[in-house]
C-alpha positions in Angstrom: -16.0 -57.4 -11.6 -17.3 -58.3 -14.9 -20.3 -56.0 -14.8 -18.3 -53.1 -13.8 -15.9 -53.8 -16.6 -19.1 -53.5 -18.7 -20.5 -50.3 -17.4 -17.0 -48.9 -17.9 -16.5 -50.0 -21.5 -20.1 -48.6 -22.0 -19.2 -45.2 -20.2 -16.2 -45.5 -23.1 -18.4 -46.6 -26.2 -16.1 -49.5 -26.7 -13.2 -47.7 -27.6 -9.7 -49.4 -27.7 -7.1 -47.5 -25.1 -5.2 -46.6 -28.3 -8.2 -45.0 -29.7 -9.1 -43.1 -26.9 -5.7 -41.9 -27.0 -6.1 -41.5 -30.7 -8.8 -39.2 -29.8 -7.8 -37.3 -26.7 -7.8 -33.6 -27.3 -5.3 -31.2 -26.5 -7.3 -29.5 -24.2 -8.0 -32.5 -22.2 -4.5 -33.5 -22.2 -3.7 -30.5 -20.3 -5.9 -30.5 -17.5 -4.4 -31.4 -14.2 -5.8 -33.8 -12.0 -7.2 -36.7 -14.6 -5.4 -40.1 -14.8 -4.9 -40.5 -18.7 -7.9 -43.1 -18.6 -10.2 -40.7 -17.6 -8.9 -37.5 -20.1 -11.3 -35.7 -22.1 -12.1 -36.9 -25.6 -15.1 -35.0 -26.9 -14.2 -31.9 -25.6 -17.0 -30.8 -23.7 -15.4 -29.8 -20.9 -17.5 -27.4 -18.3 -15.1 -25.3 -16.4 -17.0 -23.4 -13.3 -15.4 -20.1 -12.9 -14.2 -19.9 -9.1 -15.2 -16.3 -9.0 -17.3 -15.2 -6.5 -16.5 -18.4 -4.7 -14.2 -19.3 -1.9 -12.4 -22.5 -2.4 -10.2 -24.4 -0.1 -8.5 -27.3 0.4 -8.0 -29.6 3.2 -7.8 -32.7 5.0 -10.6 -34.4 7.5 -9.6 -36.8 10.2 -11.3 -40.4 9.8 -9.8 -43.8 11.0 -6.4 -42.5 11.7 -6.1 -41.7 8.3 -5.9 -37.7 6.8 -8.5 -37.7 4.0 -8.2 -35.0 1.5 -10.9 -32.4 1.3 -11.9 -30.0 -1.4 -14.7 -27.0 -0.6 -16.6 -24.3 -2.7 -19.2 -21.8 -1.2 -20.5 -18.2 -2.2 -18.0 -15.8 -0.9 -20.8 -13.4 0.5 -20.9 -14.5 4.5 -24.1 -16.6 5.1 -25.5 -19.8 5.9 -25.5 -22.2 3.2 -26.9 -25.7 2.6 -23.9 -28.5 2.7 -24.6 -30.8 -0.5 -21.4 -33.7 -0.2 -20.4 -34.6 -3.6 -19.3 -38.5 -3.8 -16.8 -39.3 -6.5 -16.6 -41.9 -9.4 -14.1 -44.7 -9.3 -11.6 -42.2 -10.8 -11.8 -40.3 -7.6 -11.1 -36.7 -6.7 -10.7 -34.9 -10.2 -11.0 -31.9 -11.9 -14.5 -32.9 -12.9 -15.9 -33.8 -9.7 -13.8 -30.3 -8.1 -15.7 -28.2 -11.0 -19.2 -30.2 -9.9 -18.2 -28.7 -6.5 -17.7 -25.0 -7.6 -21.1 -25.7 -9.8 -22.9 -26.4 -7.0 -21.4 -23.5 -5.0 -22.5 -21.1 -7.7 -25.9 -22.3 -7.1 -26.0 -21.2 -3.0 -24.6 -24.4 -1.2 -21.6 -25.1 0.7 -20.4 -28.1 -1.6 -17.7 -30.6 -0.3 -15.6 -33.2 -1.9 -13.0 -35.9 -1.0 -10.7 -38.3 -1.9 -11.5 -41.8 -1.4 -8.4 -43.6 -2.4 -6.1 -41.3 -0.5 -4.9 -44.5 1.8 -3.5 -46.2 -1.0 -2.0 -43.1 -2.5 -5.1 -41.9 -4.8 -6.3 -43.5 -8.7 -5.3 -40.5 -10.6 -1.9 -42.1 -11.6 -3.1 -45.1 -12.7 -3.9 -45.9 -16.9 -4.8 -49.3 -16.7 -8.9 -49.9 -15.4 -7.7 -53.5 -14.7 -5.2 -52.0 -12.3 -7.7 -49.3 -11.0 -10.0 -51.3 -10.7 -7.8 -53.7 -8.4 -7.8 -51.0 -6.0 -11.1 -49.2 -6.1 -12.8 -52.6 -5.1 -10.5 -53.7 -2.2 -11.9 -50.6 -0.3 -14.7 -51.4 2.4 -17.9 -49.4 2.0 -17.5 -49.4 6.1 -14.5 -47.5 5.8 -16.5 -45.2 3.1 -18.9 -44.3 5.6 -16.7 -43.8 7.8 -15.1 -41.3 6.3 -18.6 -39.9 5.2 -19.0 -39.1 8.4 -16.2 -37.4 9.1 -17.1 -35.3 6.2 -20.0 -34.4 7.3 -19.5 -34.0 11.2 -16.8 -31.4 10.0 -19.4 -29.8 7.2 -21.4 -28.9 10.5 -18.5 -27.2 12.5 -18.3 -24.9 9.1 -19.1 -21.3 9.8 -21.1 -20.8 6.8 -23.0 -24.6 6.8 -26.7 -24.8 7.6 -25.6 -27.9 9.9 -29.5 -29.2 9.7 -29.7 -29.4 5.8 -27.1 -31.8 4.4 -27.5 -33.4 1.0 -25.3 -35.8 -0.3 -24.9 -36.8 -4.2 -22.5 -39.1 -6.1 -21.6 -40.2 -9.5 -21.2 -43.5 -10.8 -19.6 -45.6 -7.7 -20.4 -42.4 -5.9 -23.8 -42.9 -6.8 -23.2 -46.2 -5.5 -22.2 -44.8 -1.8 -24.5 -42.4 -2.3 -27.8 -45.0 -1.4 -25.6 -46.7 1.0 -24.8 -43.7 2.8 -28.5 -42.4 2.9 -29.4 -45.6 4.5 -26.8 -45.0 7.0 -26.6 -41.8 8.0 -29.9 -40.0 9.7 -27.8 -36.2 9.0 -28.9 -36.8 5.2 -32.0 -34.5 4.0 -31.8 -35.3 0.6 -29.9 -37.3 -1.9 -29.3 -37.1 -5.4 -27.9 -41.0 -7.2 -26.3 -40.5 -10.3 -26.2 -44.1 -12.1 -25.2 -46.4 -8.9 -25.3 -49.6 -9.4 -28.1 -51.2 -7.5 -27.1 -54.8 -7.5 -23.0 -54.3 -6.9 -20.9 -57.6 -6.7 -20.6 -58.6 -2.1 -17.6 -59.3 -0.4 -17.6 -60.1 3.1 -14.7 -58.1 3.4 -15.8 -55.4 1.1 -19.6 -55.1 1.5 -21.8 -57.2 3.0 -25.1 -54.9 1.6 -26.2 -53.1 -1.6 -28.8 -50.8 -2.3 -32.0 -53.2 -2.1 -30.8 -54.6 1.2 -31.4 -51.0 2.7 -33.8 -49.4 0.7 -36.2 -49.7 3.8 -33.5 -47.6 5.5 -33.5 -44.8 3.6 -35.4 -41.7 4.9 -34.3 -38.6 3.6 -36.2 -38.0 0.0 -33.9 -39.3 -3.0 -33.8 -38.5 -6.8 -32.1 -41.2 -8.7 -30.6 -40.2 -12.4 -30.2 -43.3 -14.7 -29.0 -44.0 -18.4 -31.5 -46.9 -20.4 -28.8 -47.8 -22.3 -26.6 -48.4 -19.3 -24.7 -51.5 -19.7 -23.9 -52.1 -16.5 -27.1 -51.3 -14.7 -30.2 -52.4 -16.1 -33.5 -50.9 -15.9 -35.4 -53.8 -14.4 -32.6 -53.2 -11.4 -33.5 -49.5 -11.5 -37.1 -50.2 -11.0 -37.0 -52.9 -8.2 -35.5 -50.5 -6.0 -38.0 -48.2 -6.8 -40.0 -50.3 -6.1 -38.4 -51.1 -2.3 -38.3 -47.1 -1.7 -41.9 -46.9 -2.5 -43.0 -49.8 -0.6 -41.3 -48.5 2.2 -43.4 -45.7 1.8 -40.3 -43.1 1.0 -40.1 -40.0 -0.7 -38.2 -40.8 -3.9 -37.7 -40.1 -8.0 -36.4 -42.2 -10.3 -35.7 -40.8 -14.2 -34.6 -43.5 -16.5 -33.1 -41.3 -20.2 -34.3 -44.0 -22.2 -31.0 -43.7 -24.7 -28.3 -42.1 -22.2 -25.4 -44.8 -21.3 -23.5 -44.9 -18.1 -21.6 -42.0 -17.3 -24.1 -39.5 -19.3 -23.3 -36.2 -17.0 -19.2 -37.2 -17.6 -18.8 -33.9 -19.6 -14.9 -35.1 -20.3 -16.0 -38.4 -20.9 -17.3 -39.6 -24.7 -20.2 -40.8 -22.4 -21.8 -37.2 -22.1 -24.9 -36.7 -23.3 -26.0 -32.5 -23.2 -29.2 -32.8 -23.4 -29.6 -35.2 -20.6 -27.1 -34.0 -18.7 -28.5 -30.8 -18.2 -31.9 -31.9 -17.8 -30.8 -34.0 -15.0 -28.2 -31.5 -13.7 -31.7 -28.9 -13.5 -33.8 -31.6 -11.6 -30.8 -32.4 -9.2 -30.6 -28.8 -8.2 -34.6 -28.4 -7.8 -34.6 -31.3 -5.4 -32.1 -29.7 -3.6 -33.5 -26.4 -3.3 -36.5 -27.6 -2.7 -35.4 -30.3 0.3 -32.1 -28.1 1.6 -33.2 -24.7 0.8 -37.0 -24.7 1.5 
């Protein structure tokens, strides 16, 4: 727990609640779909047109549970690459659904869902402590689950290349994102946006982190991780680079020497542009190039 309150307050800079409230802007007040913790501040807010896209909404069947879906693809008919897009501990927002569309405008049938939905979703919540409380009581088993769900339905979809699924994820995401590559052999290629790589076990939480599974993973990965992460510290970065390349897998790890946690957070004070879009450019060549080629 501790660690994660660390990688949070570094994704925050430190600020007090009252002066990130000081400092919310108008325009990220009004945005629909962010709990009050997670508001822009900065406001560098990317907003993905939907045009040219169709977009839909939905629910997925895993564990006798509904779990809400959101999808973007090219509105031209066609076969598209799937790329599932894991989200951060503040779950199914309007960042993560504009990721989607961004990813959609790019050529891929990009899906998103809510991971909290059992316990009635994080976007009401303002207190971390309190999110936090319920982010961490959820299994990564039940995570994968639904993972898999997600993607059995990506490869019913009309317009989904069922043989080139990538998955990405931000932050916890990022987290499930390893996990999920070690678990599931439907992933081509993954994308890990700052996941921790030594995360806290609970036997009835998780019982494995990334390093425990490295040796699992096949499809070719591309990790994205901030030097000045509080939260996840290089030397952690590079032993599981380490286990990837020892297990002979394909993989890329890009440390931004200066970039804290959260850097690609573009409603977050945690965004960094220049290293955002230099990672958001190599994320989509590793996907065109092990999806599209």
């Amino acid at each position: 727990m501790e660690i994660e309150k660390d990688w949070i307050a570094n994704a925050y800079e430190g600020m007090s609640r009252r002066q990130f409230m000081a400092k919310m802007t108008a325009a990220g007040a009004a945005i629909a779909g962010f709990a009050i913790a997670s508001r822009a501040v900065a406001g560098e807010i990317i907003r993905t047109p939907a045009a040219g896209l169709k977009i839909a909404e939905g629910q997925v069947a895993s564990g006798g549970s509904q779990v809400p879906i959101y999808t973007a693809r090219p509105a031209a008919s066609g076969k598209y690459p799937v790329v599932v897009v894991i989200p951060e501990i503040w779950g199914m927002h309007e960042y993560i659904k504009d990721v989607v569309r961004r990813f959609a405008q790019r050529g891929f049938l990009a899906i998103t869902f809510e991971p909290y939905a059992r316990t009635g979703g994080v976007l009401h919540i303002e207190d971390r402590e309190a999110l936090l409380k319920v982010v961490n009581a959820v299994p990564d088993a039940q995570v994968m689950a639904d993972l898999d769900a997600i993607v059995a339905h990506a490869k019913k979809h009309e317009s989904a290349r069922a043989d080139r699924i990538g998955v990405t994820g931000f932050c916890r995401g990022g987290l499930y994102t390893m996990l999920f590559s070690a678990h599931s052999a439907a992933v081509a290629a993954a994308v890990v946006w700052y996941g921790q790589i030594k995360p806290a076990k609970n036997p009835a939480v998780r019982s494995v982190g990334p390093l425990d599974v490295a040796g699992k993973i096949q499809a070719p990965l591309l990790g994205l991780f901030g030097g000045a992460d509080a939260g996840i510290p290089v030397a952690d970065v590079r032993e599981f680079e380490a286990a990837l390349k020892a297990a002979g897998r394909t993989a890329e790890i890009v440390i931004y020497e200066h970039a804290p946690h959260a850097f690609h957070a573009d409603y977050r004070p945690s965004y960094r542009e220049n290293e955002a879009k230099d990672a958001w450019a190599r994320c989509l060549a590793w996907f065109d190039r092990y999806l599209k080629g």
